[in-house]
C-alpha positions as a printed NumPy array, in Angstrom:
array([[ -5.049, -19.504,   3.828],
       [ -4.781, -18.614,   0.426],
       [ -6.779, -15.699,  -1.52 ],
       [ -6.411, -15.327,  -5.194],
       [ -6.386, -12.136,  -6.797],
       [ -7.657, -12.976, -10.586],
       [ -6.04 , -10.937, -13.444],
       [ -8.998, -10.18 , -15.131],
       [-10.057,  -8.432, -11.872],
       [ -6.719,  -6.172, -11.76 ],
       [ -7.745,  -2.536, -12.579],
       [ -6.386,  -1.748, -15.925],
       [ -5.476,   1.752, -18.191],
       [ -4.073,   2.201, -21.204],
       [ -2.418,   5.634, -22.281],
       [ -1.884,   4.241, -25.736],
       [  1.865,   4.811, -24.564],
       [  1.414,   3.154, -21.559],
       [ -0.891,  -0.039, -21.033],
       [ -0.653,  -1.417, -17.602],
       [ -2.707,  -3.737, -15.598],
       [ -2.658,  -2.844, -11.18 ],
       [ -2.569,  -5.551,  -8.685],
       [ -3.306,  -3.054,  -6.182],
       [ -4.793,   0.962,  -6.285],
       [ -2.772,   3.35 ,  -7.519],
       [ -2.716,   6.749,  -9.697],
       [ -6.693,   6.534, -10.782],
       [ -7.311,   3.407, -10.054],
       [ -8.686,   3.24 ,  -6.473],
       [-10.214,  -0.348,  -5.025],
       [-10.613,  -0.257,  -0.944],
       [-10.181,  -4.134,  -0.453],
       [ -7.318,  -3.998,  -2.922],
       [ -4.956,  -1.376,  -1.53 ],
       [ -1.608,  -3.717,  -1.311],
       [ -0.825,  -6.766,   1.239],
       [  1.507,  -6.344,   4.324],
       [  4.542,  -4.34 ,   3.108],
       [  3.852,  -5.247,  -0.613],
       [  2.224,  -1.723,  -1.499],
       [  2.348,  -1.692,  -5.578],
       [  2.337,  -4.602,  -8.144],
       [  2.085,  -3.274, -11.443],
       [  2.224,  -4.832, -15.178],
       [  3.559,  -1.864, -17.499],
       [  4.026,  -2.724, -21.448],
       [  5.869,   0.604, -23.05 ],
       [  5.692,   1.26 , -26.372],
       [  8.706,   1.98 , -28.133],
       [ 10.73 ,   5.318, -27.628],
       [  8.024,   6.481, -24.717],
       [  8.427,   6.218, -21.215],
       [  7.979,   7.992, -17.678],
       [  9.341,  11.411, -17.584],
       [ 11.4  ,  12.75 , -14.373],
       [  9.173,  12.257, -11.637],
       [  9.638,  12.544,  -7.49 ],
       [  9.781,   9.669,  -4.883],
       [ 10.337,   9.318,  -1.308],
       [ 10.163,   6.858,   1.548],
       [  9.001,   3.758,  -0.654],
       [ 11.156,   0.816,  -1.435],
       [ 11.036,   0.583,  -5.521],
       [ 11.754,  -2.558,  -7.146],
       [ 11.636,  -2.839, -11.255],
       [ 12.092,  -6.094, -12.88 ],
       [ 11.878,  -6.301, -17.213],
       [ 10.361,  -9.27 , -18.464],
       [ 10.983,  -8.626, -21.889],
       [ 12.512,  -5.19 , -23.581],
       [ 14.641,  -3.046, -21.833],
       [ 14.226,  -0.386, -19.55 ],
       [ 16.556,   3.157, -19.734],
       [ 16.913,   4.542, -15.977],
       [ 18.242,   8.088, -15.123],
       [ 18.181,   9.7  , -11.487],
       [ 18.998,  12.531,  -9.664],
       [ 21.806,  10.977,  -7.835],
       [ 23.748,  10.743, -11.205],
       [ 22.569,   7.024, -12.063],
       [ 21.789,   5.559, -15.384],
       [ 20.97 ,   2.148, -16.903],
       [ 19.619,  -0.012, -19.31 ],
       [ 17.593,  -3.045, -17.398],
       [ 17.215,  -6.253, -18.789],
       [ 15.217,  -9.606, -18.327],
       [ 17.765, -11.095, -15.564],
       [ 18.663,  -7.737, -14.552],
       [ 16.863,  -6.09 , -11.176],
       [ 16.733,  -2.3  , -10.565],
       [ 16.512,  -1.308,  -6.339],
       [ 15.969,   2.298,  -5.533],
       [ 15.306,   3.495,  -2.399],
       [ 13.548,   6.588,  -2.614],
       [ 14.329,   7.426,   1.116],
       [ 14.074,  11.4  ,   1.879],
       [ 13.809,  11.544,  -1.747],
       [ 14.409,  11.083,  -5.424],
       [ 13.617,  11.956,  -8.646],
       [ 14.238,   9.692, -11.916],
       [ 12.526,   8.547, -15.403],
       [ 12.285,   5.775, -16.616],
       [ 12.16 ,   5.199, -20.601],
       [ 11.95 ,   1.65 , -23.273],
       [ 14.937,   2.926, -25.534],
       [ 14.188,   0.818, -27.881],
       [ 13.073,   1.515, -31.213],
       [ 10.795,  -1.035, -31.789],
       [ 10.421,  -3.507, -29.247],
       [  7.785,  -3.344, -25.746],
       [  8.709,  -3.277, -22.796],
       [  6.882,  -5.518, -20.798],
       [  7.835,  -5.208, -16.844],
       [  6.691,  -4.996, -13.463],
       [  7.145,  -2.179, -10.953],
       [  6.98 ,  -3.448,  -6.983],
       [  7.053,  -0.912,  -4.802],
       [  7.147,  -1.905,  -0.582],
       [  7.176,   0.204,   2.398],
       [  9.933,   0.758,   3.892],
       [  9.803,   0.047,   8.017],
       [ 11.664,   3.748,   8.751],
       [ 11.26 ,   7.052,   6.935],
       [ 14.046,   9.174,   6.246],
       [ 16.072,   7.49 ,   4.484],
       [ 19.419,   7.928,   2.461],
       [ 18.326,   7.404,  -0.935],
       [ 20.315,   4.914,  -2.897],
       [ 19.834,   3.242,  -6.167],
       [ 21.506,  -0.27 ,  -7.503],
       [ 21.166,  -2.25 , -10.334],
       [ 22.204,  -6.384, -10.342],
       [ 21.925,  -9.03 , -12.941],
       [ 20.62 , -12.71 , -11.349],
       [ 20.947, -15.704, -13.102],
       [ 16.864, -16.359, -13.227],
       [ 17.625, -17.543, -16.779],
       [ 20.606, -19.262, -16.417],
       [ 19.64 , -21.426, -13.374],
       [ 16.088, -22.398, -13.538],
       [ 13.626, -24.296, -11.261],
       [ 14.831, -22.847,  -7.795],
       [ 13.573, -19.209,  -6.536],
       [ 16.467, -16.511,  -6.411],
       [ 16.822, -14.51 ,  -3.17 ],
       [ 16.391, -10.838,  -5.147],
       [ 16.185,  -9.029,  -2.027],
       [ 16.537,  -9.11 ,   1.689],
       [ 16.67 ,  -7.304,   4.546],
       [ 19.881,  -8.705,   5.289],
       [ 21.323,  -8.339,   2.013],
       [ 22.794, -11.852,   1.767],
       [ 23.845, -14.474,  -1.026],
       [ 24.467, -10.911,  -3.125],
       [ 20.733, -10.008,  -2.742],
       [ 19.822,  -5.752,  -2.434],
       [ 19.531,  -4.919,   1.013],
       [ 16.837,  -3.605,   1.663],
       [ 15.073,  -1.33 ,   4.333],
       [ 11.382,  -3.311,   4.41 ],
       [  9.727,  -6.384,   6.089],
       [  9.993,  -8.2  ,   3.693],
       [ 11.956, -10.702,   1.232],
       [ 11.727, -10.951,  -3.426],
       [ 12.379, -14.304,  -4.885],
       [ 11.869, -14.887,  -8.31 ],
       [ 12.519, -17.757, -10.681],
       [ 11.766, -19.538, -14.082],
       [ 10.427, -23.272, -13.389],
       [ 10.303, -25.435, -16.557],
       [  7.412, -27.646, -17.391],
       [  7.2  , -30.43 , -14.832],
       [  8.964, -28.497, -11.97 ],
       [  7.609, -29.415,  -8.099],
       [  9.652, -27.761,  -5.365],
       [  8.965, -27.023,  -1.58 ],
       [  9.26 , -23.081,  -0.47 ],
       [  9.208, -22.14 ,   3.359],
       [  7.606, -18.802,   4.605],
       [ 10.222, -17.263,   6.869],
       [  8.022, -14.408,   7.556],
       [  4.589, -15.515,   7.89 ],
       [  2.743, -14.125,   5.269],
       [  3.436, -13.655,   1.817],
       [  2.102, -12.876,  -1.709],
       [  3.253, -14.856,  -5.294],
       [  2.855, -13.075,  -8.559],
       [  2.316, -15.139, -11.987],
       [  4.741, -13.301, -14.479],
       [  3.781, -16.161, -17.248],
       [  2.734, -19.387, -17.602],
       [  0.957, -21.62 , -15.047],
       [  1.362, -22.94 , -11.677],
       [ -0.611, -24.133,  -8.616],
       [  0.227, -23.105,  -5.432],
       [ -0.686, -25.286,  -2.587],
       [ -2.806, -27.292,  -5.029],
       [ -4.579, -24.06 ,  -6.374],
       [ -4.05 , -23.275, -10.166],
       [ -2.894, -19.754, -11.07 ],
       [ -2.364, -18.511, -14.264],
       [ -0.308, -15.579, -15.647],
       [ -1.168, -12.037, -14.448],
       [ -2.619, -13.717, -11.061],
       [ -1.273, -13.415,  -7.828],
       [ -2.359, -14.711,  -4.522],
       [ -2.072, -13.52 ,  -0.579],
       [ -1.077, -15.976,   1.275],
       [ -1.672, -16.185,   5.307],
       [ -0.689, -18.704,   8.044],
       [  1.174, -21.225,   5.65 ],
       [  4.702, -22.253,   6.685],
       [  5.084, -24.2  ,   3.35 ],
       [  4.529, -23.658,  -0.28 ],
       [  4.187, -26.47 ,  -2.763],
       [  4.827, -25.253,  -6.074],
       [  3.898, -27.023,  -8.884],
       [  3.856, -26.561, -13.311],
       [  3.113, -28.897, -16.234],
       [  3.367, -26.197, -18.686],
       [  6.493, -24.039, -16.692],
       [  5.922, -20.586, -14.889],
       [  7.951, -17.361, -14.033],
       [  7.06 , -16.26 , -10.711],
       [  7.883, -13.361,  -7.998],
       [  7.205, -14.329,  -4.138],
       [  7.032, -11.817,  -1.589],
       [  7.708, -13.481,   1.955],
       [  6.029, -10.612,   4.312],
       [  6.242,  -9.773,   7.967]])
């Protein structure tokens, strides 16, 4: 069973700084059918403006996941970690018994355009750790990139959720087959269009996705995509 969550349907506030579109409630925005999908808690689309960005701020037990699109992306935490995130590049911090950090588009005059996953984690009190890996998403196209795992494995974060991140640029034409380990799962148009199981999604759409053991993925115009495979 699949169940498409539109983009034009995504709550949506813009700060002037700060224009972001939310898969799921969070801060202000508050929708009761909409408040995240098995683990998958937060799914939001952030554009920065230049210079601005999220001043130090507190987490704990949540499993925070920050992947540029286009831009860069300044990190700084309070367990002495810093960064600049790129398109290709992942962030992981887990927020565990707690953390503060900001996050900040150093740039002068480009956006940032990214999205910030967060997913519960299946124990509280937690170390807190933070990591930051470049994948080759760019580099080696039309397959979906283990990102992160419980496990940890083929180099992926390990992480402490029920859940697994792929993500992956598929040119125009791609058609590929993608098992559900886990049983459910959610996919999340970054650009472009692709149909899932025969139904078309375009960018900013995501869909939950229930009792399928098999994904058939397919573009004519290419796609970037994120898949969550939840417990």
């Amino acid at each position: 069973m699949l169940n498409i969550r539109l983009n034009e349907d995504r709550g949506h506030a813009n700060h002037g700084w700060l224009d972001t579109h939310f898969t799921f409630s969070f801060a202000d925005y508050h929708d009761p059918d909409h408040m995240g999908f098995r683990a998958l808690r937060v799914i939001n689309e952030d554009y920065i403006a230049p210079g601005m960005g999220f001043g130090t701020h507190p987490h704990r037990d949540m499993e925070i996941l920050s992947y540029v699109l286009s831009g860069e992306l300044g990190h700084k935490d309070s367990l002495g970690s810093g960064g600049v995130l790129k398109h290709g590049e992942v962030q992981f911090m887990s927020a565990g018994t707690g953390i503060r950090h900001s996050e900040a588009n150093p740039s002068p005059n480009e956006t940032t355009h990214m999205l910030q996953i967060w997913l519960l984690p299946n124990r509280s009190g937690l170390d807190p750790k933070y990591e930051q890996k470049a994948f080759p998403i760019s580099g080696e196209p039309n397959i979906l990139h283990l990102i992160a795992s419980q496990d940890g494995r083929d180099g992926s974060f390990s992480i402490r959720s029920d859940a697994e991140f792929y993500a992956g640029i598929l040119s125009a034409g791609t058609r590929l087959e993608q098992p559900l380990k886990l049983g459910h799962g959610w996919l999340q148009v970054a650009s472009g269009e692709i149909a899932v199981n025969g139904l078309e999604l375009k960018a900013g759409d995501g869909v939950a996705i229930s009792d399928e053991k098999q994904l058939q993925l397919a573009t004519n115009a290419g796609a970037e995509v994120l898949l969550f495979d939840l417990a």
